[in-house]
C-alpha positions as CSV (number, residue, x, y, z in Angstrom):
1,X,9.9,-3.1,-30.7
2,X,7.5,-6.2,-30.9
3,X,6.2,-7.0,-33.8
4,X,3.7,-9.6,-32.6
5,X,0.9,-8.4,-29.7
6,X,0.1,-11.7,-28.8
7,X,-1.5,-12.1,-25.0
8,X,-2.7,-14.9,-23.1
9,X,-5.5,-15.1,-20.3
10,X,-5.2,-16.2,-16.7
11,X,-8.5,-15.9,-15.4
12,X,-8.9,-12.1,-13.8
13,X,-5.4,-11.4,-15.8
14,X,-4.9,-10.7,-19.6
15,X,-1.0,-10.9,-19.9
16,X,1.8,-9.9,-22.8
17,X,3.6,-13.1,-23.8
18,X,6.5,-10.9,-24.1
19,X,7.4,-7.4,-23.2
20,X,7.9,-5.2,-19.5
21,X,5.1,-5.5,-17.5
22,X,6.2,-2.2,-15.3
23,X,6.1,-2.5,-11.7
24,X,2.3,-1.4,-10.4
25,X,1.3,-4.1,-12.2
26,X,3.7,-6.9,-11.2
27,X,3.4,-6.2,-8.3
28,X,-0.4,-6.8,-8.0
29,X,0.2,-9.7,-10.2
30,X,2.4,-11.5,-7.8
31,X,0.3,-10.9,-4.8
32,X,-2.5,-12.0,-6.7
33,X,-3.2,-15.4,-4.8
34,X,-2.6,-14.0,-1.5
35,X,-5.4,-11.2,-2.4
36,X,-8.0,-14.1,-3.0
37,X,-7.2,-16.2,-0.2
38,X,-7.8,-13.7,1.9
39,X,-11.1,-13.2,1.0
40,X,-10.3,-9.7,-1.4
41,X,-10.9,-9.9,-5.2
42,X,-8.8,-8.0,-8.3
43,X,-10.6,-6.3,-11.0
44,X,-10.1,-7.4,-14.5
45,X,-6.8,-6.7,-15.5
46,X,-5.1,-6.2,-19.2
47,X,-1.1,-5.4,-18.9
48,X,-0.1,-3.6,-22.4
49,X,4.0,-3.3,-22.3
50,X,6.0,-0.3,-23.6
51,X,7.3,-2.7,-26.2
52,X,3.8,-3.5,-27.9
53,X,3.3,0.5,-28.5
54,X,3.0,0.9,-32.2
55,X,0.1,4.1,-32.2
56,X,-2.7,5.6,-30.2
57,X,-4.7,3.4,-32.3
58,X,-3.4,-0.2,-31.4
59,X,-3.5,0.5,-27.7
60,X,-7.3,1.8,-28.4
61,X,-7.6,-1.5,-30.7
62,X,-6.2,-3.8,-27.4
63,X,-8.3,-2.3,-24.7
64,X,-11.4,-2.6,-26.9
65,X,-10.9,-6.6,-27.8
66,X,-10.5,-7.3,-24.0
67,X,-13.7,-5.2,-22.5
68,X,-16.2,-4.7,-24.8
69,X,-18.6,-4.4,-22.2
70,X,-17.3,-1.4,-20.7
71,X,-17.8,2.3,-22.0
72,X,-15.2,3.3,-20.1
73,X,-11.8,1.7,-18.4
74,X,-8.7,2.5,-16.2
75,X,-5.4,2.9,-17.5
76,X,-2.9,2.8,-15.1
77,X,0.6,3.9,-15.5
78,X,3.5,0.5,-14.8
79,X,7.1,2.4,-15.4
80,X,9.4,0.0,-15.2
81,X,11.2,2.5,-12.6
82,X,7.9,3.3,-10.7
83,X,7.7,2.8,-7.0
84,X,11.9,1.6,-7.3
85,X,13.6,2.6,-4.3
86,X,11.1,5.0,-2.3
87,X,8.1,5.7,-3.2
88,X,7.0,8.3,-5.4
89,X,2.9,8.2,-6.1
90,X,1.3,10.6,-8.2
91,X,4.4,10.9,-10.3
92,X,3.1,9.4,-13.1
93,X,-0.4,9.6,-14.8
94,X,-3.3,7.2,-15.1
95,X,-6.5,8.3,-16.4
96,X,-9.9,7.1,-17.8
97,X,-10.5,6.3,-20.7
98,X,-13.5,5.9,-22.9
99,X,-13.3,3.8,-25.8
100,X,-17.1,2.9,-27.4
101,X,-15.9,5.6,-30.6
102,X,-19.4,7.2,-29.6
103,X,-19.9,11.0,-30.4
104,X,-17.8,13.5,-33.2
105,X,-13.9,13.5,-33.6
106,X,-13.7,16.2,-31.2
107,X,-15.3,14.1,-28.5
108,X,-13.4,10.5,-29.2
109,X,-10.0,12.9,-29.1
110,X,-11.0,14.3,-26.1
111,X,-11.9,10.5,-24.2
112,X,-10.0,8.6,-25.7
113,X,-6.7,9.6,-27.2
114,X,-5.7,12.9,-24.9
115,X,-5.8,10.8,-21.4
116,X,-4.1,7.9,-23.3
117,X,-1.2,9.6,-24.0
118,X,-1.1,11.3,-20.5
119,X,-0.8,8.4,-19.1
120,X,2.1,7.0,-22.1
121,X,3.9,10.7,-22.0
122,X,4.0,11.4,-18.4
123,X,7.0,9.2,-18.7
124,X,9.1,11.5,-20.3
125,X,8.1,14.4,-17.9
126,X,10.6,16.3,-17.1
127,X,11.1,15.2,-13.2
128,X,10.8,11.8,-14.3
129,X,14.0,12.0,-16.5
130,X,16.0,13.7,-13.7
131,X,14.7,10.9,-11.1
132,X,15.5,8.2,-13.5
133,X,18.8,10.3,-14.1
134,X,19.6,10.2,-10.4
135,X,19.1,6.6,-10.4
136,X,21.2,5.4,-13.5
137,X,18.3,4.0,-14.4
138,X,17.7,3.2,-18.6
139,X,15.0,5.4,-20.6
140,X,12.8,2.7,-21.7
141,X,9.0,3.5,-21.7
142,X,5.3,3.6,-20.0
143,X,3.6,0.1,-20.0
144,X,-0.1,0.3,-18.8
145,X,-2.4,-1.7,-16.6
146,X,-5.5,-1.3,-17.7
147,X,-8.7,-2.0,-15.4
148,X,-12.4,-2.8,-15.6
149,X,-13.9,-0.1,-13.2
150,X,-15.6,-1.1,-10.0
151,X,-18.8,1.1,-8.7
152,X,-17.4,2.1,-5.6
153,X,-19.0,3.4,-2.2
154,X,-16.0,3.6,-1.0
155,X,-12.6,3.7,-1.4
156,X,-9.3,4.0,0.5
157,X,-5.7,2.9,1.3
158,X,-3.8,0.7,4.3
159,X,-0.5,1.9,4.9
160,X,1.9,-0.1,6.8
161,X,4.1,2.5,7.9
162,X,5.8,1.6,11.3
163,X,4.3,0.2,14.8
164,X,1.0,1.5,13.6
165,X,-0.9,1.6,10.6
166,X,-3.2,3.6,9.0
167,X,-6.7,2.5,7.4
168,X,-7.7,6.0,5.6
169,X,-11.2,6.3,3.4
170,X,-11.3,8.7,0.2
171,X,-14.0,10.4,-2.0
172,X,-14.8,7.2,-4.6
173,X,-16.8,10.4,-6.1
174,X,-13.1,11.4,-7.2
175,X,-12.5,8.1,-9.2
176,X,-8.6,7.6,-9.9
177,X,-7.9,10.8,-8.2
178,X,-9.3,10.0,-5.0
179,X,-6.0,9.5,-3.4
180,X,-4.4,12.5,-5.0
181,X,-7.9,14.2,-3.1
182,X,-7.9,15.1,1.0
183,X,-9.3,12.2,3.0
184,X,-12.1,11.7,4.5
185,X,-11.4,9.9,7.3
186,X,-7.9,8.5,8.9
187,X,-7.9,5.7,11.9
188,X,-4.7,4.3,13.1
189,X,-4.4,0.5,13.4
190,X,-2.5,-1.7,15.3
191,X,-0.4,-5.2,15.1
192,X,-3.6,-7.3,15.4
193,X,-5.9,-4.9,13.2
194,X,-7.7,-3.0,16.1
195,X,-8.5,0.6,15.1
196,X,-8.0,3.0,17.4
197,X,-11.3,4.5,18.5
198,X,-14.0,2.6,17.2
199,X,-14.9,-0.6,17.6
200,X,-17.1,-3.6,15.7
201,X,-18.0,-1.7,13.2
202,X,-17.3,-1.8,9.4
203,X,-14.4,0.1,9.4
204,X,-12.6,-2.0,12.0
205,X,-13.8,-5.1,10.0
206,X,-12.2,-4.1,6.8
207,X,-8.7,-3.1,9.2
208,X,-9.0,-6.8,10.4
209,X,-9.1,-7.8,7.0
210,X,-6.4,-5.5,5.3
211,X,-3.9,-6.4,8.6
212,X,-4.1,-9.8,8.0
213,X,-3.3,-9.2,4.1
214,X,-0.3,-7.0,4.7
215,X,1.1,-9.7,7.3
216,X,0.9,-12.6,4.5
217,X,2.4,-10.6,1.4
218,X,5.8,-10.8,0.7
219,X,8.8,-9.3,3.6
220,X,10.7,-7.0,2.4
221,X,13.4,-5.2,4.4
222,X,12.6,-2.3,6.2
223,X,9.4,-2.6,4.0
224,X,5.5,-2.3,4.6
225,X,2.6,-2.7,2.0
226,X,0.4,0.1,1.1
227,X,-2.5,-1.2,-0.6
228,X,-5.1,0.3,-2.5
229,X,-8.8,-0.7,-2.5
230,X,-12.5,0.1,-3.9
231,X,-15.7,-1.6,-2.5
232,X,-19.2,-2.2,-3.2
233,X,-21.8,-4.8,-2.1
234,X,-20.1,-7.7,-4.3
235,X,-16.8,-7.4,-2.5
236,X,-13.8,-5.1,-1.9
237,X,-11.1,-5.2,-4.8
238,X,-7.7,-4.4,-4.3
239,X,-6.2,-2.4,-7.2
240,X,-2.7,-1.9,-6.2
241,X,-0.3,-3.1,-3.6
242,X,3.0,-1.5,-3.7
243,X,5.7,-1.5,-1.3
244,X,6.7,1.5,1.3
245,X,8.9,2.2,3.9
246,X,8.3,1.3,7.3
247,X,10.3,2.6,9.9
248,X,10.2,2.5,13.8
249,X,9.5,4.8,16.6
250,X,12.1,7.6,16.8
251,X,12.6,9.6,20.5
252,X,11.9,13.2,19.7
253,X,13.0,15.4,22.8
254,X,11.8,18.8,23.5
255,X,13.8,21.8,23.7
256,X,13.9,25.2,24.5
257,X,15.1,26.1,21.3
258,X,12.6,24.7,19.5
259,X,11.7,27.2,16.8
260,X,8.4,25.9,15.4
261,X,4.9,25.3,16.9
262,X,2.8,22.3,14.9
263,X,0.2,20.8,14.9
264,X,0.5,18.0,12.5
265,X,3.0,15.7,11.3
266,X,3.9,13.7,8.8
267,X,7.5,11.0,8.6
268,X,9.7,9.9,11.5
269,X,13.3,10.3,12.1
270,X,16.0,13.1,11.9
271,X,16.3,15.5,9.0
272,X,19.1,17.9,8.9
273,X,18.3,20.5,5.9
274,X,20.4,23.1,4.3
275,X,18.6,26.0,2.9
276,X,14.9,27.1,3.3
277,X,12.9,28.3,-0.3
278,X,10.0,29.8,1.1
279,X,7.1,30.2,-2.2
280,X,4.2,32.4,-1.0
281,X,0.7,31.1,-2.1
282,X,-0.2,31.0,-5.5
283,X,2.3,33.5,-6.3
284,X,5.1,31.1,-7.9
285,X,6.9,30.7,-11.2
286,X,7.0,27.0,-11.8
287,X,10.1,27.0,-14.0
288,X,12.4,29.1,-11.2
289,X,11.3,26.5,-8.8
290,X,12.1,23.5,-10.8
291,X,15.7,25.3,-11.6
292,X,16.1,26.0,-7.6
293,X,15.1,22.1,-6.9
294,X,18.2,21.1,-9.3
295,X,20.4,22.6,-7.9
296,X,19.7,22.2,-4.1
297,X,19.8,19.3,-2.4
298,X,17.8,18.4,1.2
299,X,16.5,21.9,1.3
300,X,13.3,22.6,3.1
301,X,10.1,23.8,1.5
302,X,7.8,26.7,3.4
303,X,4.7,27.5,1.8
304,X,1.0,27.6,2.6
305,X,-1.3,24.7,2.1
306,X,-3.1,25.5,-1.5
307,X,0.5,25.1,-2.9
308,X,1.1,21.6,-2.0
309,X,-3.0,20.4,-1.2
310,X,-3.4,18.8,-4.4
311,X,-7.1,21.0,-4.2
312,X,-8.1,21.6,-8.4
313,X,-7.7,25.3,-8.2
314,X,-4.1,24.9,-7.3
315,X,-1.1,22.8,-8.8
316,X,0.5,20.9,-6.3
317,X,4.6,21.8,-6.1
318,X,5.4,18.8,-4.5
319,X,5.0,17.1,-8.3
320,X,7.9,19.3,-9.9
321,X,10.4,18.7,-7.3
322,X,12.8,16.3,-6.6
323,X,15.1,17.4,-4.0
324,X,13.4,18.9,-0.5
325,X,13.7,16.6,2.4
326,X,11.7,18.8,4.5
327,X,8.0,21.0,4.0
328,X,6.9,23.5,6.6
329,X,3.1,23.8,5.6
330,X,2.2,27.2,7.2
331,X,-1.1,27.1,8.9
332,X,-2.8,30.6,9.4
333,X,-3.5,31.0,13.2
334,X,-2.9,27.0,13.6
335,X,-6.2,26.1,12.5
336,X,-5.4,22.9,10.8
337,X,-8.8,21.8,9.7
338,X,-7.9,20.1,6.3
339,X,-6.3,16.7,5.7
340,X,-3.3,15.9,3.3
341,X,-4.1,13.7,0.2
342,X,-2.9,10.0,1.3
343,X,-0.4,10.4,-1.9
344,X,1.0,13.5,-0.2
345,X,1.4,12.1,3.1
346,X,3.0,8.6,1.5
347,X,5.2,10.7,-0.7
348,X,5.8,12.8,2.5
349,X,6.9,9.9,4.5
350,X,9.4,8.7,1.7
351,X,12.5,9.6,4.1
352,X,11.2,13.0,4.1
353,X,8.9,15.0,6.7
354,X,6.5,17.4,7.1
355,X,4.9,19.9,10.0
356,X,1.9,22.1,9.7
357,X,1.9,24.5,12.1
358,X,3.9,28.5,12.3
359,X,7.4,29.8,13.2
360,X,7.4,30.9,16.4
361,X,6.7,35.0,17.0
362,X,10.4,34.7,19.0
363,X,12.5,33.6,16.0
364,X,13.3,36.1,13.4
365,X,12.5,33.8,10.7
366,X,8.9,34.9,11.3
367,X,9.2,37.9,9.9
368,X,9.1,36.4,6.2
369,X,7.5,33.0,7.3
370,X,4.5,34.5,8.3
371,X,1.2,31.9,8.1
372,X,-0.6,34.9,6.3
373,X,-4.0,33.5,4.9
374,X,-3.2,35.4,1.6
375,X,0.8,35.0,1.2
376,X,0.7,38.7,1.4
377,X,3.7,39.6,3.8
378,X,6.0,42.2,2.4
379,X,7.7,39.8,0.3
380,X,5.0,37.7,-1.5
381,X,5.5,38.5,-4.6
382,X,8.9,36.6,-4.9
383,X,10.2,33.0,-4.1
384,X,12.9,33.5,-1.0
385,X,15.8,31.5,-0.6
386,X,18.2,31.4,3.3
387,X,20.8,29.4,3.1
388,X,19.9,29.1,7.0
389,X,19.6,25.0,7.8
390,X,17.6,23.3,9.9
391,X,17.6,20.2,12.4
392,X,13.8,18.6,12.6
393,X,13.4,15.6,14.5
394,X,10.0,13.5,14.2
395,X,7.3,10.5,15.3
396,X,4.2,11.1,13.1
397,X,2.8,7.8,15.4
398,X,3.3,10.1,18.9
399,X,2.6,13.8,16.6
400,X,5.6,14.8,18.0
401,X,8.5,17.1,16.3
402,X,11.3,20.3,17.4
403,X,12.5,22.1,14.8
404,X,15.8,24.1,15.7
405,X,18.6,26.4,13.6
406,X,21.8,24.6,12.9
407,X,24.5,27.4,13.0
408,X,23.2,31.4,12.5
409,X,20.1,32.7,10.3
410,X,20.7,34.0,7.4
411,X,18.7,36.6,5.7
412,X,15.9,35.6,2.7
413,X,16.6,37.1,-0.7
414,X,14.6,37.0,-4.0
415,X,15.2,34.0,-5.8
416,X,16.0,35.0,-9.6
């Protein structure tokens, strides 16, 4: 534990003269410079390390003696272990906060302290400590990055992922959960920024511009950037670069034994998955799940879309589970008219994939994997397991996949 909380200023940057800085906020930190040169600006930025922590009360105390002028800020989790390897986002918490002390003890618990220490405990969730587990990663704790906000009128990501990239707009109405929100708009972009389908508009401008970024931050292997950004009429600020993988065009060939008919795909390459756990909407018991998910490994998840949309009404699955490789998002009557959260598809894409679509009629799978608008097939009150396994090949650049059965089916069963 440090005893002293000293921190020095570097113009947008308030910095720890000791301590972990975590890596969401290193890595803005270091690509810093190349941000500004390129014409982008950073909000103001205070980095509090795990090692400063003494109370609620001196975090409050450090956020309030570096923006005084704001009712409210952004604290951003910066695990020491986040974004390590692949990418995981969304798996730890960042919240406002509001810290002017203004209204009863009830209120100033509910602003200020409660998302504080959402952000600080999400550390020691329960997936975290298996992920970190898996890793041999040490426990140490949650720095934070906090942030002036910006008034956005719009917000978005660019995502490096491969021989194209993707420019995609969110709700700023949503604040920090935009990204965990659907999207409102998605245009591919290519090596020299031109966005397929429009042309000298904003939206291509601001590709241009976020192309030419990518290309100057640092190369990492089999790397791309995905950066984060808010804009208004003083400027667009970037608010978090983090690295992704990036990987090239993979041949998918058609077959006649093709067992699944989609209509939207997420990740590229070959995934070869042993088991399906098929969890009917809305009808699912969180702890079972979790237990499944240890014990499996590279299973595929079937489900329908509320489980897995991020939408409010509906916790998302895809934050308690470690272990599928593949999700099967089954689309009633393949009418796909709803968009993945850009943290769903990027967590997706993490050497993992995902098809919307339905088992064919042909296949005896469809019997229990039914794209039923209410998860009401003759099983839906129960997760299924088969131990039946899968091979799904992938291009999410060409929307291209074949899903087919490695070995026999196997029959679903309750899973207890």
């Amino acid at each position: 534990m440090v005893n002293n909380f000293e921190f020095f200023e570097n113009e947008k940057w308030i910095l720890p003269k000791q301590g972990t800085l975590g890596n969401k906020a290193k890595n803005l930190l270091d690509n810093t410079a190349v941000i500004e040169a390129h014409g982008f600006k950073i909000p103001r930025s205070l980095v509090i390390p795990h090692e400063y922590f003494l109370d609620k009360e001196s975090i409050l105390d450090m956020i309030k003696n570096y923006f005084p002028g704001n009712e409210k800020v952004f604290v951003r989790s910066s695990s020491p272990d986040e974004d390590l390897g692949t990418r995981t986002p969304g798996f730890y918490a960042s919240e406002e906060v509001y810290h002017q002390d203004k209204g009863d003890s009830y209120d100033r618990e509910r602003k200020i302290f409660e998302p504080l220490e959402k952000v600080v405990m999400s550390y020691y969730a329960n997936k975290a400590r298996v992920r970190r587990d898996k890793l041999g990663l040490e426990e140490k704790g949650m720095s934070l990055l906090v942030q002036e906000p910006v008034q956005a009128d719009y917000s978005g990501c660019f995502s490096d992922i491969g021989e194209l990239a993707l420019v995609i707009f969110t709700n700023p109405d949503e604040g920090l959960n935009s990204m965990q929100r659907p999207s409102l708009a998605k245009f591919r972009v290519d090596a020299q920024g031109n966005v397929d389908g429009i042309h000298f508009t904003v939206e291509e401008y601001l590709a241009k511009k976020l192309r030419q970024l990518t290309a100057a931050l640092p190369k990492i292997q089999d790397k791309g950037w995905e950066i984060e950004f808010v804009g208004n009429q003083d400027g667009v600020y970037i608010v978090q670069t983090t690295p992704i993988v990036k990987k090239e065009r993979f041949e998918v060939k058609d077959s006649e034994k093709n067992i699944f008919t989609y209509i939207a795909v997420l990740g590229t390459g070959e995934f070869l998955t042993d088991g399906i756990l098929y969890v009917p909407s809305g009808r699912y018991d969180l702890a079972t799940i979790q237990a499944f998910d240890k014990e499996h490994a590279h299973y595929c998840l079937a489900t329908l879309h509320p489980n897995i949309s991020s939408i409010k009404e509906c916790p998302n699955i895809l934050n308690y589970i470690n272990n599928a490789s593949a999700v099967l998002d089954l689309t009633p009557d393949l009418c796909f008219n709803h968009e993945f959260a850009p943290h769903v598809e990027q967590y997706m894409r993490e050497d993992r994939v995902a098809l919307a679509g339905e088992v064919s009629p042909k296949c005896r799978l469809s019997q229990t994997l039914k794209s039923d608008t209410k998860g009401m097939n003759g099983h839906a009150k129960h997760n299924l397991y088969s131990p039946t396994k899968l091979i799904i090949s992938a291009d999410e650049i060409e929307q291209r996949a074949n899903v087919e059965i490695a070995g026999e089916i196997e029959d679903f069963n309750p899973l207890k």
